[in-house]
Structures are given as structure tokens and as C-alpha cells.
C-alpha positions in Angstrom: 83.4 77.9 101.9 82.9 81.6 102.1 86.8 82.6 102.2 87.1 80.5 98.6 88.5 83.0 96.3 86.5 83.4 93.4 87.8 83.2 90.0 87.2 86.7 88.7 88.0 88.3 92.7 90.9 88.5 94.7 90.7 87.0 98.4 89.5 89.6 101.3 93.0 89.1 103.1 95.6 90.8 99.9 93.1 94.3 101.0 94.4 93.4 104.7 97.7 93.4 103.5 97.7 95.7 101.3 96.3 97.9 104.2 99.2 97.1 106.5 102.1 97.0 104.0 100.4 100.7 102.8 100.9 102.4 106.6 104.1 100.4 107.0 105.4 102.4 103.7 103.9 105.7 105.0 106.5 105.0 108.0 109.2 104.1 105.8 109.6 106.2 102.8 108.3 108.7 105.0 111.5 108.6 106.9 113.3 108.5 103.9 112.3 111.9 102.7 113.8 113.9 105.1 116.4 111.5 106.5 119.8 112.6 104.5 118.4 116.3 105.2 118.3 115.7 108.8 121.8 114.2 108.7 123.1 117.3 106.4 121.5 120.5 107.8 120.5 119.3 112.1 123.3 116.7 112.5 126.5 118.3 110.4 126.9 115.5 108.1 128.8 115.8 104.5 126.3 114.8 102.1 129.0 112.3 100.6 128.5 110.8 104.6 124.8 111.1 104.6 124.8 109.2 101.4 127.2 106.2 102.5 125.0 106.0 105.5 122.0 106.0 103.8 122.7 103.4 101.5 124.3 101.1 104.1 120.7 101.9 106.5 118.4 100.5 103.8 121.3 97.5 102.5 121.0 96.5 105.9 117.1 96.7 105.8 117.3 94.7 103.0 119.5 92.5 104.1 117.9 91.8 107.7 114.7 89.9 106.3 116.9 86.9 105.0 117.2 86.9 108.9 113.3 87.6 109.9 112.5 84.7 107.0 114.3 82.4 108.9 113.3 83.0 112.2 109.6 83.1 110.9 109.6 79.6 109.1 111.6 78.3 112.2 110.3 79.3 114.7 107.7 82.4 115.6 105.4 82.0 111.9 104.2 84.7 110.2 101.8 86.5 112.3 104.3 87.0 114.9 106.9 88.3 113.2 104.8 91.1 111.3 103.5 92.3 114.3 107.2 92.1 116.2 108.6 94.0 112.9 105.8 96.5 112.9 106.1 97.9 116.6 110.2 97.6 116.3 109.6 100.1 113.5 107.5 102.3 115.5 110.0 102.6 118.4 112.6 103.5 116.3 111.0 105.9 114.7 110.5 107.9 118.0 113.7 107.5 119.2 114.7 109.3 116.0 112.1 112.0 116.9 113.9 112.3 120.6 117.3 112.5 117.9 115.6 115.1 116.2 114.3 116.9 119.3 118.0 117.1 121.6 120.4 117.9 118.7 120.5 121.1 119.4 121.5 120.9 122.4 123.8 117.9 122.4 124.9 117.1 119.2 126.8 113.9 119.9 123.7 112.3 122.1 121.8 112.7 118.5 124.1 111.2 116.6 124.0 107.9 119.0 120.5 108.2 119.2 120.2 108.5 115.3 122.6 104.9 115.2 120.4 103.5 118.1 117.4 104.6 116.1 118.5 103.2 112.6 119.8 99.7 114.3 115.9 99.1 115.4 114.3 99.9 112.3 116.8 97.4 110.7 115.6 94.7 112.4 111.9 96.0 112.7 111.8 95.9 108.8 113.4 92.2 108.7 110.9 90.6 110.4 108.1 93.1 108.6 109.2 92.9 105.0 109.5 89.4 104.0 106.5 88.0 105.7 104.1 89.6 104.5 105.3 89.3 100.9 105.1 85.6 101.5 101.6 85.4 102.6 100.1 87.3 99.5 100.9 84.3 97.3 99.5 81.6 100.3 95.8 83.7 100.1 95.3 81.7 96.6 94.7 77.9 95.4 97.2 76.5 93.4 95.6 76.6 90.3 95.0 80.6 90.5 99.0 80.8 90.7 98.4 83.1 87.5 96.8 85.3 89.5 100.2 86.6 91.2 101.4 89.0 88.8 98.1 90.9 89.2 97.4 90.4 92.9 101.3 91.3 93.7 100.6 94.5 91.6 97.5 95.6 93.3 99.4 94.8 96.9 102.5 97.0 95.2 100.0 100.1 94.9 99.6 99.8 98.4 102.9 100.0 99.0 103.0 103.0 96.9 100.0 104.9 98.3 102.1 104.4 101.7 104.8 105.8 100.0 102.7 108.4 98.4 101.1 109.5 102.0 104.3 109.2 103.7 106.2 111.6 101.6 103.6 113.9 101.5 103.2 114.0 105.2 106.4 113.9 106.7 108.2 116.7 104.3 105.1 119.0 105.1 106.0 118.8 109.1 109.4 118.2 109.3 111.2 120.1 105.9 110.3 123.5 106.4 111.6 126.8 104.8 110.4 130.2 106.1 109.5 132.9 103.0 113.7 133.5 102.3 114.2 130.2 102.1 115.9 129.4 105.4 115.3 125.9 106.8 113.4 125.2 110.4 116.4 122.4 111.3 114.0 121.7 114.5 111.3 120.8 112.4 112.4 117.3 111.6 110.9 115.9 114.3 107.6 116.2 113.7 108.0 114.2 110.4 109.4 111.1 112.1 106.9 111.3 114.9 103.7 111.3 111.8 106.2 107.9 111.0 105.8 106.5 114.4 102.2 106.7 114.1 101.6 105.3 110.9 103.4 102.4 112.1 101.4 101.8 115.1 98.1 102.0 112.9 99.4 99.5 110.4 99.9 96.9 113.4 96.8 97.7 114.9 94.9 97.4 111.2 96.5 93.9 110.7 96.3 92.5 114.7 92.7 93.1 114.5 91.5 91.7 111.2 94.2 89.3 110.7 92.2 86.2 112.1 89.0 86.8 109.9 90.7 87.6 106.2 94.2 86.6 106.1 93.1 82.7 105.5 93.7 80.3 102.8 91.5 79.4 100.2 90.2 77.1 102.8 89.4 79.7 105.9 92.4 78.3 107.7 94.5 81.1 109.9 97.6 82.2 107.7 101.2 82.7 109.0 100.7 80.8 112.4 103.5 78.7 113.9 105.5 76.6 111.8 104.6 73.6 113.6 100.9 74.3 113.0 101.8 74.1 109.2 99.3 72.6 106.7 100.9 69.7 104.7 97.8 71.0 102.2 100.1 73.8 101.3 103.0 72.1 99.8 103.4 70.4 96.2 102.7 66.6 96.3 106.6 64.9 97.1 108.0 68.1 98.3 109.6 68.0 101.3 108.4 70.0 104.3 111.7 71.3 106.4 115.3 72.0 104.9 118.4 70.3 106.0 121.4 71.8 106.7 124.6 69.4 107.3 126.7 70.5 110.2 129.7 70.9 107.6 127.5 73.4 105.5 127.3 75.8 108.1 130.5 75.3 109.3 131.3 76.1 105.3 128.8 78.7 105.5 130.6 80.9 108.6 134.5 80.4 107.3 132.6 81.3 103.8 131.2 84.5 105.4 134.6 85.6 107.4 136.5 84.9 104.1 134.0 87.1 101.9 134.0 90.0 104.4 137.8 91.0 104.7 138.3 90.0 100.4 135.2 93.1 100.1 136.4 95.1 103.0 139.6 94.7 101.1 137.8 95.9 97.6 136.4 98.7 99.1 139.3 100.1 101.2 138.5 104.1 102.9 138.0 105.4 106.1 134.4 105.7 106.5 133.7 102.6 108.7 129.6 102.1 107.0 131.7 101.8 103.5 134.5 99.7 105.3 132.2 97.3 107.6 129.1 97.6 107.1 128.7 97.4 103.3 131.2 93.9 103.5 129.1 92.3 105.8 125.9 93.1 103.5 127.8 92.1 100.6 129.4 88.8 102.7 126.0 87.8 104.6 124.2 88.0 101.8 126.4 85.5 99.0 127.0 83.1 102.4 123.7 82.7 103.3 122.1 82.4 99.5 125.1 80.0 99.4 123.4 78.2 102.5 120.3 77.5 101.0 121.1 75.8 98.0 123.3 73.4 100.3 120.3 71.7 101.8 120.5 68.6 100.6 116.3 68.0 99.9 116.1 70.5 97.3 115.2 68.5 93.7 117.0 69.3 90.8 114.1 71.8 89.6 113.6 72.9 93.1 117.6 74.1 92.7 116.9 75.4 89.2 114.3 77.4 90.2 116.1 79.2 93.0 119.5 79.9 91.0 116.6 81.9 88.3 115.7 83.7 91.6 119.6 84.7 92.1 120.2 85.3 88.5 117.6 87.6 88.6 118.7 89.3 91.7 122.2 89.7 90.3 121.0 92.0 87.8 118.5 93.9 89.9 121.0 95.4 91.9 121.5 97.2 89.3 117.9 98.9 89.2 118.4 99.5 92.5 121.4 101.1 93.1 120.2 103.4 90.5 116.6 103.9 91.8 117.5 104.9 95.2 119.3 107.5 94.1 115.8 109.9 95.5 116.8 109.5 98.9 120.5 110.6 98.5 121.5 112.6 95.5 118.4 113.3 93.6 117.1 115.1 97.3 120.6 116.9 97.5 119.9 118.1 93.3 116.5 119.3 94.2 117.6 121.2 97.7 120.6 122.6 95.7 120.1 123.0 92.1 116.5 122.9 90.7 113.6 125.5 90.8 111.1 123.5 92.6 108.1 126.1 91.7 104.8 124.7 90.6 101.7 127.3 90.4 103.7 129.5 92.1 104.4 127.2 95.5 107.5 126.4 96.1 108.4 122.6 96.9 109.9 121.4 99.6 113.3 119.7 98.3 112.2 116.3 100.1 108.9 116.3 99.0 110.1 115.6 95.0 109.8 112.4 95.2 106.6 111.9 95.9 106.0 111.6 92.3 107.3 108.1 92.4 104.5 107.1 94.6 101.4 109.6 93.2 102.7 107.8 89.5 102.4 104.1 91.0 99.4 104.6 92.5 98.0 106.3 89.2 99.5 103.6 86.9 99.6 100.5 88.7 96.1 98.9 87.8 96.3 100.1 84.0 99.7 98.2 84.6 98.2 95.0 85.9 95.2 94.9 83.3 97.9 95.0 80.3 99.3 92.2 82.2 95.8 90.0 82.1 95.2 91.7 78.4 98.0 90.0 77.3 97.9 87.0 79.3 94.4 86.2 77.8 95.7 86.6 74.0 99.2 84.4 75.5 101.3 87.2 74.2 102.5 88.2 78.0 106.2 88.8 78.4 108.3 86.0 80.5 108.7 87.9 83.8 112.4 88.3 82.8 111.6 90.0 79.9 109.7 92.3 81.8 112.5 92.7 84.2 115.2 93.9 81.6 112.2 96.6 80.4 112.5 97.9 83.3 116.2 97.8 83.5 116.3 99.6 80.1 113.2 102.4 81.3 115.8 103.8 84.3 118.7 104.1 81.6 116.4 106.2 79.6 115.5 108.5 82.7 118.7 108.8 83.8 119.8 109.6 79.8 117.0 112.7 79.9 118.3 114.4 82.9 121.7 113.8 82.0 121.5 115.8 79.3 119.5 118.5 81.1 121.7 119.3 83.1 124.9 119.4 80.9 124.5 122.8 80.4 123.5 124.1 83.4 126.7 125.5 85.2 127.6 126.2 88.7 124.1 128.5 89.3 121.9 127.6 86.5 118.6 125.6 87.7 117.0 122.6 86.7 113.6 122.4 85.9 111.3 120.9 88.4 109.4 119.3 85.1 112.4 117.1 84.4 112.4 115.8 87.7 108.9 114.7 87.4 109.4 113.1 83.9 112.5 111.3 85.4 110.2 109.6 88.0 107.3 108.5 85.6 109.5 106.8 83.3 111.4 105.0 86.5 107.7 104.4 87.7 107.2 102.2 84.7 110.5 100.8 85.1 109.6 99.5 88.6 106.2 98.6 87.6 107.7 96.0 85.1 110.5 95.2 87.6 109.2 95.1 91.4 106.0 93.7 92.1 107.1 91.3 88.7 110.0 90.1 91.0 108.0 89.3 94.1 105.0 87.4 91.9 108.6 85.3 90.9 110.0 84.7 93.8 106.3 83.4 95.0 105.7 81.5 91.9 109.5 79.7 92.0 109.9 79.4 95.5 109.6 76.0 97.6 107.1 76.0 100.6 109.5 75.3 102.9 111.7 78.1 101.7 109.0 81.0 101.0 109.8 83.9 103.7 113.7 82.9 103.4 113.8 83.4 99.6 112.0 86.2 99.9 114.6 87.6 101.9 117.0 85.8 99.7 115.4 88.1 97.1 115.9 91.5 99.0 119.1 91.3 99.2 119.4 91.7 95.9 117.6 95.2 97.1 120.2 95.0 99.8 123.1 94.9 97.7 121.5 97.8 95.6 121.0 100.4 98.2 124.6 99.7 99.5 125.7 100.3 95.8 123.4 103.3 95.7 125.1 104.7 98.4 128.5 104.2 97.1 127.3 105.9 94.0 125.4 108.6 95.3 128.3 109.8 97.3 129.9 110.3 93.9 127.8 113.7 93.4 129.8 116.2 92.3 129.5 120.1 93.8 126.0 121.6 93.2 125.6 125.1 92.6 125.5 125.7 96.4 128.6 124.4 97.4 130.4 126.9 95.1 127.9 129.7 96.2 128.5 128.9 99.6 132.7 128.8 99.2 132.4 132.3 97.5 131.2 133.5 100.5 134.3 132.3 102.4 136.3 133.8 99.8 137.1 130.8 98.5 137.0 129.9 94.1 135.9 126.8 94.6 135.6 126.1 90.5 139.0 127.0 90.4 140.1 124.5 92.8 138.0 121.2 91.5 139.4 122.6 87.8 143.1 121.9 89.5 144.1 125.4 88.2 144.3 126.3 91.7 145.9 124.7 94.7 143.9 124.8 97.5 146.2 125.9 100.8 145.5 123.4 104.5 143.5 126.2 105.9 141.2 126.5 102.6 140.4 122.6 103.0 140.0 122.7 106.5 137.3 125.6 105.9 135.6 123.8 103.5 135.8 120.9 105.1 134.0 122.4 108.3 131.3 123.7 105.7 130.8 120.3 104.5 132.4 120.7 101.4 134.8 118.7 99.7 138.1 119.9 97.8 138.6 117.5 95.5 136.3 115.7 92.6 135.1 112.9 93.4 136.4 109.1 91.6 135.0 106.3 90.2 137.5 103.5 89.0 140.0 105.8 88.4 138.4 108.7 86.5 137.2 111.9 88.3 133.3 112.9 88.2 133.4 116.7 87.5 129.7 117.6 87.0 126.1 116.0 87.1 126.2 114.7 83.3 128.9 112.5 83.5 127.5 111.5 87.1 124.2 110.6 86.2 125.7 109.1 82.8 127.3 106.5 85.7 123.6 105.0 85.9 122.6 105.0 82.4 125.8 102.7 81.5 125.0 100.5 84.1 121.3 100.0 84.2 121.3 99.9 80.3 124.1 96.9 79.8 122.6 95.1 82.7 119.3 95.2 80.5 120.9 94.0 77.5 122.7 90.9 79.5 119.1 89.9 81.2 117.1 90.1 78.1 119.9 87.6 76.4 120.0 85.3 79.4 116.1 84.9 78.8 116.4 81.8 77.2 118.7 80.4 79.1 116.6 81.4 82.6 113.2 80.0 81.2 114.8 77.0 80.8 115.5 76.7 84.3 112.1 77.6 85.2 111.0 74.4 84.2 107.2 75.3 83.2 107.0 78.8 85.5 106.2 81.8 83.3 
């Protein structure tokens, strides 16, 4: 048949994808630039706030497609829920524009329009994000399931020239400085209203070619509803719909209660996104990956297989928490502290990280043929393997920049050069980590479970950005804050350096300035500058490493055959 994929060519339908999943990214990461900015400079936010509500926005994003998996292999398929997910998005992207647009003159209607506005994106993404992963690996025949490592590559560059465009367009529009370096805090909008639009041009691109590419090997329609499901596509003997007792869920919901006050418990405070909305992440995610592996079909390999899949989760987290610093405190470092001229233009602070995505897209095929270099000579790493690379490439970035800025002061500034280097060597690190993780989850995954363990999967992303945003409101005072309390008369050094005690009325303006009084703690010990807060990452990232590439053994057992 035509839509056979050939054995040197990928299938017409991954460039559909790749097309949709590359406007959908525009939206997001997009948004991401110049959310925390928005928060800080239109809506009044600390940036300790901005980054606890950050990180809880995309756990939640993360965590919301364990949902959309389920309700796609249940009930509205594939199709449906992408297109759903994809004009969800675009909604709440305008509704943060009409945020953007009335904070000045009603500052609490934008803050509920900003929750309002978040909320829909949440869901939008969880019925987006894990179905289309799913159908990249259902575009090939089962015995091209070597392909996947290359063809979830290719479909991660998309992702990546999204996120390349996105942070591009959106900081151009919506963060801008006048020549004295004063920000337009009206500007924003604009940025999430280029968002809304890339949305709406990614669900047009995939409503409207969808029919023709996105097929099977043999030109059957993709993604439809479940009960129009192809035995064709499932391994001979493996069973076609889960079961779930009535006691497991009942398990399942006491489980959840029971996990949610022991980590609202853990992670006592009285910011209410640290105090309820990172438990239920943290609950909702353990009870339903509990769930799964209650359903009483799963084989013994099909269970082995899918504790690999939460193995390796575990330890992604890790990457996570530490990659996602660029939204939080990586964008407050290079408003604050870092000379951001190149040629003689100066950067916008939220535009920085746009190296991540011009690096990807530059990288990710030369990435992908090393991958079917060294599959052809059988000398390619266990996915694994490549996993705790990648781990071990974000200690190292963070270990550079670390020590760049240990001498820097209050008012020294980092250069804009270290910045870039930071985000080609995590570039490696998440070509050796993402797109290797999704081509795992497809290749480990039963039928039956394939959108729901991909969601399963992202909430190891879930759990990351939560921790991310735990972390990245550990960032210590930049070289603004003390300019900024010098201003008010205040020695701000002095105070964090506890040679001064700061009177009620000195805290309460500071406070009003967004500014804390005190350093901030991690387990006990007190962060007082960016060294020992960046060296937070590098110890974790770099003994997760270590602990994944030992388990290697150990997890390819479990595999039983997948490499």
C-alpha cells in the first residue's frame, strides 16, 4: 500500500506530528519565557512566589496527561483529544492576554484571570501531550520498532523548533526595555496573544491533514475511538482492555487521601501551591502509577516492563527539576545579574533561553545518526545508559556556572557566554535523556496502556517541575535586590550576613519591594549566594547519574529483550 513505511524513510504522518507538536511548543515555551516576568514586574509577585507557582503550573501540566491518557484510551481516542487539548490551550492563552491587558487597572481581576488562565492550559496540555507521543510509535510496523529512537528524535526537534520560535517571538513582543533599561510591564500581552495563535495553527495543521497521513503502516485512520481499535495493533496473546477490581480503586482513592496530608505534612509553609498543590502532584501521581500495575491482565513481563518505566522516571525527576530551572531562576539571573550583550544588542532577559531550542534543533539529527552509527556496528548504549549521560551532562553545566559565579559579588556580572555554554551542554544532556525516554516508554509499553503510560511517564516530568520550583525559590539575592535596598537606605548584605538585625519596618519595606530578609534553607543549611545554590543541582543530578548507570543491569533485566 502506498502509506507502507519504507525501510530507509520515516512515514508521512511523524512530519504531521511533528508539525503540530512544533506550534503547540511555540505556544508553550513561548509562554514560559515571559511568564515569571509577568508575575514579578505586572502582577507584584516575589520571585520566590513566581517560582513555587511556576513549578506547581507545569507539575500540574505534567501531571494532567495521566488524566487525558485515560480519557483518550477510554473513551474519546486520540484524534479527539488532541484537537480538545490544542484549542483548550489556545483559550487560555488569551485569557492570560485579557490578564495581561487589565492589570493595570485591577490588579486582583488579573491575578484571578492569571489562575483561571493557568487552570485551562493544565488540562488543554493533558489531553494534548500524551497523545500525540503515543501515536508516533503506532505510524510503524512492528518490526521497524528500532526505528523509535531516531523517529522520536526527529519528532523531539520539532518540539524544539516550537520552542525555538516561541521564545524568540513572544520575548520580542511582550519583554521590552526602552534604551535605559526600563521595562514596558504592558507589553506582555502581546507575547501571549503570538501564543494563542500558534496554538490555533497547530490544530488547524493537524485537523486538516490528520485523515490522509496520520495512518498505520496499513493506511488505516490513527487515534480514532477506542472501540474502533484494531486487534492488528496488539502483540499476539495480549490482552486488549485493563481491569481494575472495585477494591483497587477503592485502594487507589484511600491511597491517594493518605499520600496527600503524609506530603502536605513533609512540605509544611504557607504558600498554599507548595502546601496543596505540589501533594496532590506528588499523591496523584504514586496512586495512580500504583493503579496501573493493579490490573490484574498484565503478564509478568508486561509488569516488568512498566516498573523499568517507573525506575526510570524516579530518577528523571532529577533532570528535571534541574532543567527547568530557565523558566524560574536562570530568567531571574539573566534579568538581574548577567550582561546579556552580544554584538552590541542587548538581550532581552527572557529571551536566554532560547539557546536551548536553536542547540536542539542544530544538534538533534547529528544526535540521531550517532544513534543509527552505532546501532549498525551494535555498539549503541542501552537507553538507560544513555539516560544517566544525560543525568551526568546537567551536573557538569551546572558545575561551570557554579564556579563562574563564585566570585562575582553583589554587582559583578556574569557573562552572557556562560549562559550559552550552560545550555549546549544541558542540550546534550536532554538529547540523551528526553526523546530516549519517550522511544522507551513506546517500545515497553502495552497497547492497551500506551497514552496512560505515557502520562504515567510525565509525571516523572510532573514531579520534576514541582521540585524545580521548590528549588528555584531557593535563589539567593541577585545583585538587584541589594541595589534596589540601597536605595531605601537599607544594607541589605549586612542583614542576610546576620551582622545586622533588621528592625519590623525594614522587613515590611523590603517585603513590599519583593525582597526577602532572610537567606533562604535547604534541609537545614542556609543558601547565601549563587555557588552554593547552583552547587544544589550538581549534587543531585550527578548521584542520581551514578545510581542509574549502576541499576543498568539490573533494569535490562527487566526489559526482557527491549534495548
Amino acid at each position: 500500500m502506498e502509506q507502507v513505511t519504507a525501510k530507509t524513510s520515516h512515514p508521512k504522518g511523524l512530519w504531521v506530528l511533528f508539525g503540530t507538536e512544533m506550534w503547540e511548543r511555540f505556544n508553550f515555551y513561548g509562554m514560559r519565557a515571559i511568564l515569571t516576568l509577568f508575575m514579578v514586574n505586572s502582577l507584584m509577585m516575589k520571585e520566590a512566589d513566581s517560582s513555587l507557582i511556576y513549578g506547581g503550573f507545569l507539575g500540574l501540566c505534567y501531571l494532567t496527561p495521566m488524566l487525558g491518557g485515560f480519557i483518550s484510551d477510554r473513551f474519546f481516542g486520540n484524534r479527539n483529544c488532541i484537537l480538545l487539548g490544542g484549542i483548550m490551550m489556545a483559550v487560555g492563552q488569551m485569557v492570560l492576554f485579557a490578564s495581561a491587558t487589565v492589570f493595570g487597572s485591577n490588579l486582583e481581576l488579573a491575578k484571578t484571570l492569571l489562575w483561571i488562565a493557568l487552570t485551562i492550559i493544565i488540562f488543554g496540555n493533558g489531553f494534548f501531550k500524551p497523545n500525540i507521543s503515543s501515536m508516533v510509535g503506532s505510524l510503524y510496523p512492528k518490526q521497524e520498532k528500532s526505528k523509535l529512537d531516531t523517529a522520536f528524535t526527529i519528532f523531539y526537534m520539532g518540539i524544539n523548533l516550537g520552542a525555538f520560535l516561541g521564545q524568540l517571538i513572544c520575548p520580542i513582543l511582550g519583554d521590552v526595555k526602552d534604551s535605559g533599561g526600563i521595562r514596558d510591564i504592558h507589553a506582555f500581552k502581546w507575547g501571549f496573544l503570538a501564543a494563542s495563535m500558534a496554538m490555533l495553527v497547530g490544530s488547524a495543521v493537524f485537523y486538516f491533514l490528520k485523515n490522509k497521513y496520520v495512518v498505520t503502516p496499513e493506511g488505516k485512520p490513527l487515534g480514532g475511538l477506542p472501540k474502533h481499535n484494531d486487534a492488528s495493533h496488539y502483540e499476539e496473546g495480549e490482552a486488549q482492555k485493563a481491569v481494575f477490581s472495585s477494591a483497587s480503586l477503592v485502594i487507589a482513592v484511600i491511597a491517594f487521601v493518605g499520600l496527600f496530608f503524609i506530603f502536605r505534612f513533609l512540605l509544611a509553609g504557607t504558600n498554599p501551591v507548595k502546601t496543596i498543590i505540589y501533594p496532590i502532584i506528588y499523591a496523584l501521581g504514586l496512586t495512580l502509577a500504583g493503579l496501573i500495575i493493579s490490573d490484574k491482565s498484565l503478564t509478568k513481563v508486561e509488569l516488568q516492563r512498566i516498573l523499568v518505566i517507573y525506575i526510570v522516571g524516579f530518577f528523571i525527576i532529577f533532570f528535571w527539576a534541574a532543567f527547568e530551572q530557565a523558566g524560574s531562576s536562570l530568567t531571574f539571573i539573566a534579568d538581574n545579574q548577567t550582561d546579556r550583550h552580544i554584538f552590541g544588542w542587548e538581550m532581552p532577559p527572557s529571551m536566554v533561553q532560547i539557546f536551548n531550542g536553536v542547540f536542539v534543533f542544530a544538534f538533534a539529527f547529528p544526535f540521531s545518526m550517532l544513534w543509527d552509527k552505532l546501532r549498525s556496528k551494535g555498539k549503541e548504549p542501552l537507553s538507560t545508559v544513555k539516560q544517566a549521560i544525560g543525568l551526568a551532562l546537567i551536573a557538569v553545566s551546572y558545575f561551570i556556572i557554579a564556579h563562574n559565579v563564585k566570585d562575582l559579588g553583589n554587582s559583578g556580572l556574569l557573562g552572557i557566554q556562560w549562559l550559552i555554554l550552560l545550555y549546549l551542554i544541558q542540550t546534550f544532556a536532554e538529547l540523551c535523556l528526553s526523546p530516549i525516554g519517550l522511544s522507551l516508554v513506546g517500545k515497553l509499553s502495552p497497547k492497551r496502556f500506551a497514552s496512560l503510560l505515557f502520562g504515567v511517564f510525565f509525571l516523572s516530568n510532573a514531579a520534576g517541575y514541582a521540585l524545580a520550583g521548590s528549588l528555584g525559590a531557593l535563589i539567593p539575592a541577585t545583585g538587584d535586590k541589594f541595589k534596589k535596598a540601597q536605595e531605601l537606605g537599607i544594607d541589605l548584605k549586612a542583614i542576610l550576613d546576620k551582622t545586622v538585625i533588621a528592625t519590623a519596618d525594614q522587613v515590611k519595606i523590603l517585603d513590599e519591594h519583593q525582597i526577602s530578609a532572610a537567606n533562604p534553607v535547604l534541609a537545614g543549611f542556609e543558601i547565601h549566594n549563587l555557588f552554593q545554590f547552583f552547587m544544589v543541582f550538581v549534587v543531585l543530578t550527578g548521584i542520581a547519574s551514578i545510581i542509574l548507570f549502576l541499576l543498568t543491569p539490573v533494569l535490562k533485566k527487566l526489559m526482557n529483550g527491549v534495548k
